[in-house]
C-alpha positions as CSV (number, residue, x, y, z in Angstrom):
1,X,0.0,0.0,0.0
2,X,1.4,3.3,-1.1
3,X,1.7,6.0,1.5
4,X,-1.0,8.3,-0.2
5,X,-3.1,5.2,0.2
6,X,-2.0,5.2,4.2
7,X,-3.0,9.3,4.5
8,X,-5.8,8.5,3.6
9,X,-6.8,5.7,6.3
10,X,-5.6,8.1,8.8
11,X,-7.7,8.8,11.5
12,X,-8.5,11.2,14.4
13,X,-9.2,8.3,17.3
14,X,-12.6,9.3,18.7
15,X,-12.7,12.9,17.4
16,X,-13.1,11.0,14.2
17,X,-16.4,10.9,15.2
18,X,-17.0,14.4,15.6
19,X,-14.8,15.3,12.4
20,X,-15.6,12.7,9.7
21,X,-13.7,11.8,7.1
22,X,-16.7,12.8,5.2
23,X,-17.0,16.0,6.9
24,X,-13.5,16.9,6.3
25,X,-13.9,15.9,2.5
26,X,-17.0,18.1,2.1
27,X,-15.0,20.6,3.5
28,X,-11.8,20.7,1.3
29,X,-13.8,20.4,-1.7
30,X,-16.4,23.5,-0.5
31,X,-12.5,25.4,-0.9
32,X,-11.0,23.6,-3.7
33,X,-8.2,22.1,-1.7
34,X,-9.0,18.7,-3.0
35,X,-5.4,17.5,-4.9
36,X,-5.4,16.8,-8.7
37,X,-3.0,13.9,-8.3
38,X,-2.1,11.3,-5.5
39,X,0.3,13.0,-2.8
40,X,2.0,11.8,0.1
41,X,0.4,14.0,2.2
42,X,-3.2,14.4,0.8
43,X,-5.6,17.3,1.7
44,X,-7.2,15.5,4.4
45,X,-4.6,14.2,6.6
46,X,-3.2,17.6,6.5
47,X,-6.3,18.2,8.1
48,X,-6.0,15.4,10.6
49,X,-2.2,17.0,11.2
50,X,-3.2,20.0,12.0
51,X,-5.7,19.1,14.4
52,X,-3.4,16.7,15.8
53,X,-0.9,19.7,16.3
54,X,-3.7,20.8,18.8
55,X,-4.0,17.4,20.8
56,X,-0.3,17.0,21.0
57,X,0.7,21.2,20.9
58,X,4.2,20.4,22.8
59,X,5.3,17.2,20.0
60,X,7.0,18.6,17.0
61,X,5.9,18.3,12.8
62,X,7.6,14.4,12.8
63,X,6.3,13.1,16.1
64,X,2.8,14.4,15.3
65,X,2.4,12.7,12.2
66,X,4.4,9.5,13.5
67,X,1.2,9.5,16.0
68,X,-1.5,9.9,13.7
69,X,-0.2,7.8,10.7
70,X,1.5,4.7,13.3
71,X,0.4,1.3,12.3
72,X,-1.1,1.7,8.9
73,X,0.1,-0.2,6.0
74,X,2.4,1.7,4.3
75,X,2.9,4.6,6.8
76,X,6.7,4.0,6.8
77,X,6.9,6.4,4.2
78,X,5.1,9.0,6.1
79,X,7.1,8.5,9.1
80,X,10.4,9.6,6.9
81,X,8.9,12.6,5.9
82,X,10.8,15.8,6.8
83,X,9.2,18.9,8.3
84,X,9.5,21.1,5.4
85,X,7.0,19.0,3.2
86,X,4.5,19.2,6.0
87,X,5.2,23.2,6.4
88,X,4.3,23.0,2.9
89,X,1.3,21.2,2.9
90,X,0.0,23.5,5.7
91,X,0.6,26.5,3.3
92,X,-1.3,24.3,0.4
93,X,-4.5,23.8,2.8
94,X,-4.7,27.6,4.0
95,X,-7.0,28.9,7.0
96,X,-10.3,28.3,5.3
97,X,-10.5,24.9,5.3
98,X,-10.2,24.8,8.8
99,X,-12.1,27.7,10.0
100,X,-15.4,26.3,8.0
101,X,-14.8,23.2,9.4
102,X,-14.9,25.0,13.0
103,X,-18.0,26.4,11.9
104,X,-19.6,23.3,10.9
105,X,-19.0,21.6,14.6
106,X,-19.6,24.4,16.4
107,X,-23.0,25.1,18.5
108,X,-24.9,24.9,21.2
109,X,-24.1,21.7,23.0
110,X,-26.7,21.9,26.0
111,X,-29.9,20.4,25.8
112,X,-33.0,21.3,28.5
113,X,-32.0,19.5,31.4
114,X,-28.0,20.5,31.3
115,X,-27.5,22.2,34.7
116,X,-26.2,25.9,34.9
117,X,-27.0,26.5,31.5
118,X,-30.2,27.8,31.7
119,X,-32.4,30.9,33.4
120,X,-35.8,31.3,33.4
121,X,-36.2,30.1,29.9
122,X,-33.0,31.5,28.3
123,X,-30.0,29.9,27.3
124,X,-26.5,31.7,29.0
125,X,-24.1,32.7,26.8
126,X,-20.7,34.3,27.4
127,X,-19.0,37.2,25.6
128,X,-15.6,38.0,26.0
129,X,-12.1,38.5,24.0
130,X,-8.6,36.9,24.8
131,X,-5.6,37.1,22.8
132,X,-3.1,34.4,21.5
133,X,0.9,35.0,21.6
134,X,2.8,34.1,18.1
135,X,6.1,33.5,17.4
136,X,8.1,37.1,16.5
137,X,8.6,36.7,12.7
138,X,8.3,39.5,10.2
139,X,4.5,38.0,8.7
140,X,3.2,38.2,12.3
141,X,4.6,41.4,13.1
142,X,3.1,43.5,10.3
143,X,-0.2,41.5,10.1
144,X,-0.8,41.3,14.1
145,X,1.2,44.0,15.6
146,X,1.4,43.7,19.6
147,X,2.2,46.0,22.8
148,X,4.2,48.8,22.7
149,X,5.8,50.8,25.3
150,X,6.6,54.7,24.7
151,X,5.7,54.0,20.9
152,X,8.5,50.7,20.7
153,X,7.0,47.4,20.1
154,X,8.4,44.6,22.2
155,X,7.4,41.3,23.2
156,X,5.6,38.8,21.0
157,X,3.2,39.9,18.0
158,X,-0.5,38.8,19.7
159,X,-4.0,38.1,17.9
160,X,-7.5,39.6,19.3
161,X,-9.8,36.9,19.3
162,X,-13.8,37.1,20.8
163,X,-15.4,34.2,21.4
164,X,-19.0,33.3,22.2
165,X,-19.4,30.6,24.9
166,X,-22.1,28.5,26.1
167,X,-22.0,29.1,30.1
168,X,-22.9,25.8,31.2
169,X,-20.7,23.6,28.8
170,X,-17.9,25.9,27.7
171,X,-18.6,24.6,24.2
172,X,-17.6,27.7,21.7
173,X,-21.0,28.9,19.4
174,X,-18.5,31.3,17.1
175,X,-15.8,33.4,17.2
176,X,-14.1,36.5,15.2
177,X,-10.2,36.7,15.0
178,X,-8.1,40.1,14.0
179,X,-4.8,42.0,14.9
180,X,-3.8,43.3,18.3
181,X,-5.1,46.9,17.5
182,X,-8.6,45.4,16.3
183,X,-11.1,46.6,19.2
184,X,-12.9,43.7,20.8
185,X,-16.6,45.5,20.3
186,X,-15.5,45.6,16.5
187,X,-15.2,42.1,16.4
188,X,-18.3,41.0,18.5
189,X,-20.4,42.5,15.8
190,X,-18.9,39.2,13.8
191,X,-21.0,36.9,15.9
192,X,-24.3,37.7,15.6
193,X,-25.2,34.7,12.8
194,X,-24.8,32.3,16.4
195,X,-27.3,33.6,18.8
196,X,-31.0,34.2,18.2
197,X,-34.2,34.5,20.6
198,X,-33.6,32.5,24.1
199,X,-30.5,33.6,24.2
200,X,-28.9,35.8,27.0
201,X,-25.4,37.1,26.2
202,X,-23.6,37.7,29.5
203,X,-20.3,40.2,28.6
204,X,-17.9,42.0,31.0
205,X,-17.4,46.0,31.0
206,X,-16.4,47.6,27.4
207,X,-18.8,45.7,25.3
208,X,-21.7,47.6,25.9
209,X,-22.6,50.2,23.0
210,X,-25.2,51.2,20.6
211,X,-23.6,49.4,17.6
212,X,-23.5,46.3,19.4
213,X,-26.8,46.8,21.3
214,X,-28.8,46.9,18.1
215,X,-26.9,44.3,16.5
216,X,-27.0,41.9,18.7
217,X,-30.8,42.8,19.7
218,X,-31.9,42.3,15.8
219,X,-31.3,38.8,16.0
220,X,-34.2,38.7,19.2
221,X,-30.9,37.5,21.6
222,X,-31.0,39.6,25.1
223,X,-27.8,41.2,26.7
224,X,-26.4,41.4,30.0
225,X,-23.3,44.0,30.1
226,X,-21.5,45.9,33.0
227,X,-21.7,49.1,31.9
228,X,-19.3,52.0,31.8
229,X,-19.5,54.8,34.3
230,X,-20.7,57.0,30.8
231,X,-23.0,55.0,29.8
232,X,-25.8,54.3,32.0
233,X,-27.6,56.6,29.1
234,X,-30.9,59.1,30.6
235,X,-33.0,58.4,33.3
236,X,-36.7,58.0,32.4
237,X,-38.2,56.0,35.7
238,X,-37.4,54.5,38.4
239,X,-38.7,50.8,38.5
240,X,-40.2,49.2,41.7
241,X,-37.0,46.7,42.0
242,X,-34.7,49.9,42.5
243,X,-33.6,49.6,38.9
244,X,-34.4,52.1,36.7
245,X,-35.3,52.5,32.8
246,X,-32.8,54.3,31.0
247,X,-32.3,55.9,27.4
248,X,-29.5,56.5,25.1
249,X,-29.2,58.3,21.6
250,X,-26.0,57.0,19.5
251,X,-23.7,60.0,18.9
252,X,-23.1,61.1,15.5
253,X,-19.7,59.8,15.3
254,X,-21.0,56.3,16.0
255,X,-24.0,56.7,13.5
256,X,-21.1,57.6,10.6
257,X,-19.0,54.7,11.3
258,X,-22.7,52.4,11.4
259,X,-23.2,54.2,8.1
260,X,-20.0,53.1,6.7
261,X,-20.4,49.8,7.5
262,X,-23.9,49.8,6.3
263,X,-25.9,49.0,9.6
264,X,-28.9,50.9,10.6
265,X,-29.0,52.5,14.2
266,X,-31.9,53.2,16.2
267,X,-32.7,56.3,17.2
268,X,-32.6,55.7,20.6
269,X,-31.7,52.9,23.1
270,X,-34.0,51.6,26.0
271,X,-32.2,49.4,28.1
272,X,-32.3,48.7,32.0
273,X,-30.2,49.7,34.5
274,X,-29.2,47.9,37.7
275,X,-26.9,49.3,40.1
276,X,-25.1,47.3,42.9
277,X,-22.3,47.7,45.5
278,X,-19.2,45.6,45.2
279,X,-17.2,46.0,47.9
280,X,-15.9,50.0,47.9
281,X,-17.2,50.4,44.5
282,X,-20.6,50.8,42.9
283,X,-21.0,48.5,40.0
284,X,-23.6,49.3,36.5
285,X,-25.4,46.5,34.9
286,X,-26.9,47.5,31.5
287,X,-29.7,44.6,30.3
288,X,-32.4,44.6,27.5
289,X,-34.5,42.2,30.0
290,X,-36.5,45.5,30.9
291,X,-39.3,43.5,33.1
292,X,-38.5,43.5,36.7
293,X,-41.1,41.0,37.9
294,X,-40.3,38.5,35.3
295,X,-36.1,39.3,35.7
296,X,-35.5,39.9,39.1
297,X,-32.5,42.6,39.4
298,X,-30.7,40.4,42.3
299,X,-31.1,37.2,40.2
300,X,-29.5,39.2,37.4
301,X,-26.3,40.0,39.6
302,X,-25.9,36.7,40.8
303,X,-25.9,35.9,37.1
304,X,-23.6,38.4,35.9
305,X,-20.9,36.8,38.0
306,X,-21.6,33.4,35.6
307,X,-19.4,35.6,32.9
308,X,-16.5,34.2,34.5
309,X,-16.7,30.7,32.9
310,X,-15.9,32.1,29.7
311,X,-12.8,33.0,32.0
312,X,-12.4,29.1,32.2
313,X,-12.9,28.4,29.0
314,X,-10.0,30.5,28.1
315,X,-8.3,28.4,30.6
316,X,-8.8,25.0,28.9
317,X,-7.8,26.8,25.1
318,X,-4.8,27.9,25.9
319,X,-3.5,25.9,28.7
320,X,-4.7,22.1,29.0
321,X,-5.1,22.3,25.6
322,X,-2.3,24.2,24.3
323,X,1.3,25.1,26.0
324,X,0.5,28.2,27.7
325,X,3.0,30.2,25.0
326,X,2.8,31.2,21.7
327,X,1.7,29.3,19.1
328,X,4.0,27.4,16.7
329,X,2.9,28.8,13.3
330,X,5.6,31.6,11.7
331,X,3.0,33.0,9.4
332,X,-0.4,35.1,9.4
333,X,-2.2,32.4,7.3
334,X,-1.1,29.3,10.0
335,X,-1.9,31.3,12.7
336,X,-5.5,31.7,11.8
337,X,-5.2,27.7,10.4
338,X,-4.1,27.1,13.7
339,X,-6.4,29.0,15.9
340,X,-9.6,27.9,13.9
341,X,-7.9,24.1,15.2
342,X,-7.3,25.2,18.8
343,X,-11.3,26.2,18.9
344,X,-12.6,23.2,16.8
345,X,-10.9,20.4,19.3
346,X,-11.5,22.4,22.3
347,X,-15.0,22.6,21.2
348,X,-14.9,18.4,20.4
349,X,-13.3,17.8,23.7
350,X,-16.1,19.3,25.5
351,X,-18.9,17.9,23.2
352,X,-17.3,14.6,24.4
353,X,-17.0,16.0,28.6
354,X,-21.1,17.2,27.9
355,X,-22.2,13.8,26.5
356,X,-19.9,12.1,29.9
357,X,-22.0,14.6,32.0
358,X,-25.3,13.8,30.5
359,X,-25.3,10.3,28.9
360,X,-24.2,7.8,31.3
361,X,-26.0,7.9,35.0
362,X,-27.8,11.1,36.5
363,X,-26.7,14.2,34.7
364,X,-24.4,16.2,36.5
365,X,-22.8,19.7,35.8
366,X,-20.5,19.4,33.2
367,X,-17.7,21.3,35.7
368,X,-17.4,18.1,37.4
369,X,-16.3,16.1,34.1
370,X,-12.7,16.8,34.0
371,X,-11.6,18.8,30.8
372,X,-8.1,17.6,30.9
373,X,-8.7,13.9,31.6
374,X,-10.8,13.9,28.6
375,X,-8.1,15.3,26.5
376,X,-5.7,12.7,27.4
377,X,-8.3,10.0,26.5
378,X,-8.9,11.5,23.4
379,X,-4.9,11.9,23.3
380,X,-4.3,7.8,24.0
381,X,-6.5,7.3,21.3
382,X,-5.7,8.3,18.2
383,X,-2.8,5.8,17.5
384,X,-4.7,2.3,18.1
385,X,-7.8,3.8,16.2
386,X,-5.7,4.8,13.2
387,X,-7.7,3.6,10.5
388,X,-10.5,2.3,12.1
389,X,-13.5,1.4,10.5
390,X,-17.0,3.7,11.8
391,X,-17.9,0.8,14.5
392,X,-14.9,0.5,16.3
393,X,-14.4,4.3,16.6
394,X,-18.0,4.5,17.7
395,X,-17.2,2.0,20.3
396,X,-14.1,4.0,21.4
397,X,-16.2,6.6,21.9
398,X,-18.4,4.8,24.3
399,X,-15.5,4.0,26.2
400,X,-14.4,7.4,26.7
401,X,-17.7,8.4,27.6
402,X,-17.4,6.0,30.5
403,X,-14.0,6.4,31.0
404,X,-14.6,10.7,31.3
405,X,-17.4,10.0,33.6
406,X,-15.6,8.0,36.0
407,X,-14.4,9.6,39.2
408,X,-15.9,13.3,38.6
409,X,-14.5,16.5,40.1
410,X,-16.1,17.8,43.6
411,X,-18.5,20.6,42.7
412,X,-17.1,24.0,42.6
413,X,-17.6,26.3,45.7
414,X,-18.7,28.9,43.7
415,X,-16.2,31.4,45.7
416,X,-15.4,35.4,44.4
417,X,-12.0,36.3,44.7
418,X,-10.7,39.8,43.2
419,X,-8.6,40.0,40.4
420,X,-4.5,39.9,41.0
421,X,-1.7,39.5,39.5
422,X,0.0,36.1,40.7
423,X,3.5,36.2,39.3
424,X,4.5,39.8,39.0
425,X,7.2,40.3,36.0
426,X,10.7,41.1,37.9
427,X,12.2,41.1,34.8
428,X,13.0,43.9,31.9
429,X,12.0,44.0,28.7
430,X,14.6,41.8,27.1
431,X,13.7,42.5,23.2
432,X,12.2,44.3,21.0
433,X,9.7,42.6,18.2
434,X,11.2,41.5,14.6
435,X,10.3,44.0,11.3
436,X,11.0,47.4,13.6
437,X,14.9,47.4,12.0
438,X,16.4,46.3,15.3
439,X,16.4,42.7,15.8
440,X,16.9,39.9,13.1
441,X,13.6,37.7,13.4
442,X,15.7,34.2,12.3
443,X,16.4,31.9,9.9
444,X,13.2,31.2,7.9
445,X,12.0,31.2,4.5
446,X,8.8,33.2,5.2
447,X,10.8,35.9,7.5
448,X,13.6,36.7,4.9
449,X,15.7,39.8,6.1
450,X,19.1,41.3,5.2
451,X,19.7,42.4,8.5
452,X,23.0,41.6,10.3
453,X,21.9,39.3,13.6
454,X,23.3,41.4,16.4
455,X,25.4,40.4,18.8
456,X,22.1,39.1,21.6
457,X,22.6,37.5,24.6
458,X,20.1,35.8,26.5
459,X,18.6,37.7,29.4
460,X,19.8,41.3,28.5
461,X,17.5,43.8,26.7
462,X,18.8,44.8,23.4
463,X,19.8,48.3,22.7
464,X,19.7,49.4,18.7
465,X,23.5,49.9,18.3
466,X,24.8,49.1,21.1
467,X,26.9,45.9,22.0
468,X,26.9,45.0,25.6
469,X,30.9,44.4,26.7
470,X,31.2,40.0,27.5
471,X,31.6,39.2,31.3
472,X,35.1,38.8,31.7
473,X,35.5,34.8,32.0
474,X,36.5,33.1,35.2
């Protein structure tokens, strides 16, 4: 058997299930990524790689695909293959592929009897926006951009993503990615194709405006948004709950940039204000649910504090899932590939923690199913299933199901604790980021540079023409 032959036998292990070889098919075709003659590496176990690059983010290119490919007939031939060819065949794919086949697993995972992911009728969803380090090359640089200090960028290039969470699974319904400068309310107004009526979107301070409001209140969803001290709009009454009814006319500023974008503004806003005390401070809740006796205002604060399982989410992403550091993609194009992976798995891992929580004994809280035990199941299985026929990866995923549910977490206490910074940076700023004619960003073939490398050492900042004097030796 040839190893073109092998690629295509490869499999996923359970998340097979989830991302079918069908699915993925219909997918590269939908783009026009399907290959005109027989490769090594065909177009969809590039996709299986680059999902596998998720599951096992801290392997490298040749261990990966040693995982996912192991045991077929004829594999041996994808074993050998060197890391540039599958650099290449990442390039080949592109970021579409991948961020319609997100879009295609995505969705609401709860069903009516889920715990903590329903009030009074509406399904909780979280709004927030997080952003993903990436490796300093040129691309990244001029496509992302990052922080900058006194108007010199340093650090790694980052990426602004939003993402739209259910609250009681943490499974991902959408999400928009842009640069560092993009504004997070920019990018929310991407989103609005996942929610409709029944749904509540639950979103920390900033993301309240009239853009947004209307937007998202077009589709018939409901908002729940700490508001700005400026924005708590006129007050028209005083409601019997001690909330009060509020207005709010878009300023002409915002109506042009609406205008621009062709989306129609309101003329004016009613929303629902709810003020509450948090410790020394008085905190603004702005809400479209403008009925007090059906939406209490102290049920809606206890809710508010929900927001923070997006938090978790987050958590999960970029740290059980991932490394914790930047990505490994070098250009703009694999970083979004990438990304659109990170969000597809996390999304299958937790479709598989929801059906442990729900399908196998009295339905608990999905918190209780552990996120990273389930990603080490689905991790141990992708190299016996490899090329598995349908039955045996549906009863894989069986086993994991019963495997997940076994020996669930205690139930959270439900604590507050305020925000602080753990691990406070002793350090300097130790470099500046590559492109800004000051450090050489590497050897690579999509970061070419004439630059001379300067003379770096570890663990001192670099000064533009300056060349630190070597410790004497000892």
């Amino acid at each position: 058997m040839s190893g073109g032959t092998a690629g295509l036998r490869a499999r996923l292990g359970v998340l097979t299930v989830v991302f079918t070889p069908e699915l993925v098919d219909e997918v590269i075709a939908e783009h026009g990524r399907v290959e005109r003659r027989r490769r090594l590496l065909p177009s969809r176990l590039v996709v299986y790689f680059v999902l596998a690059l998720c599951l096992f983010a801290r392997e490298s290119y040749e261990e990966v695909i040693r995982l996912l490919t192991s045991g077929l007939p004829g594999s041996r031939a994808l074993v050998q293959i060197n890391r540039s060819s599958l650099y290449r065949a990442r390039a080949r794919l592109g970021d579409q592929v991948l961020e319609t086949l997100f879009r295609q697993v995505a969705g609401p995972l709860a069903t009516p009897g889920t715990p903590g992911a329903w009030w009074r009728g509406l399904r909780l969803l979280a709004l927030d926006g997080t952003q993903f380090d990436v490796p300093d090359s040129v691309g990244n640089g001029q496509t992302f951009d990052g922080p900058s200090t006194g108007g010199t960028p340093f650090g790694f290039p980052q990426v602004r993503s939003v993402v739209l969470s259910e609250i009681g699974t943490h499974g991902v319904l959408d999400a928009a990615v842009g640069g560092y400068r993009d504004g997070e309310r920019g990018l929310a107004l991407e989103l609005t194709g996942a929610i409709g009526p029944g749904d509540l979107v639950i979103a920390d301070r900033g993301f309240w405006s009239a853009e947004l409001v209307a937007a998202f209140t077009a589709t018939g969803a409901d908002l729940l948004i700490r508001l700005q001290s400026n924005h708590r709009g006129t007050t028209v009454s005083e409601l019997a709950d001690g909330s009060c009814l509020s207005t709010s006319q878009p300023s002409k500023q915002v109506r042009r940039r609406a205008k621009a974008a062709e989306r129609v503004l309101p003329e004016r806003i009613t929303f629902r204000v709810i003020s509450f005390a948090a410790g020394d401070s008085m905190l603004h809740l702005g809400t479209t649910l403008t009925d007090p006796e059906r939406f209490p205002a102290d049920e809606l604060i206890a809710l508010y504090r929900q927001r923070w399982e997006i938090e978790l989410a987050f958590d999960e992403l970029k740290n059980h899932l991932g490394t914790g550091g930047p990505l490994r993609s070098r250009t703009p194009e694999g970083v979004r590939q990438e990304i659109w992976a990170y969000l597809a798995v996390h999304h299958a891992v937790r479709r598989l923690a929801h059906d442990a929580a729900a399908s196998t004994g009295p339905q608990v809280d999905s918190d209780r199913i552990s996120y990273l035990k389930c990603v080490r199941i689905i991790r141990t299985s992708v190299t016996p299933q490899a090329g598995a026929t349908p039955a045996k990866l549906t009863r894989a995923l069986v086993q994991a199901v019963h495997e997940a549910r076994h020996r669930l977490l205690a139930p959270r206490s439900g604590r507050r604790c305020p925000r602080a910074i753990k691990k406070p940076n002793r350090w300097p700023i130790l470099r500046t980021r590559a492109g800004r004619d000051q450090v050489d960003p590497g050897r690579h073939a999509n970061s070419p540079t004439a630059k001379v490398k300067p003379d770096r050492r570890a663990g001192r900042p670099f000064i533009s023409g300056a060349h630190p004097t070597p410790p004497p030796l000892r």
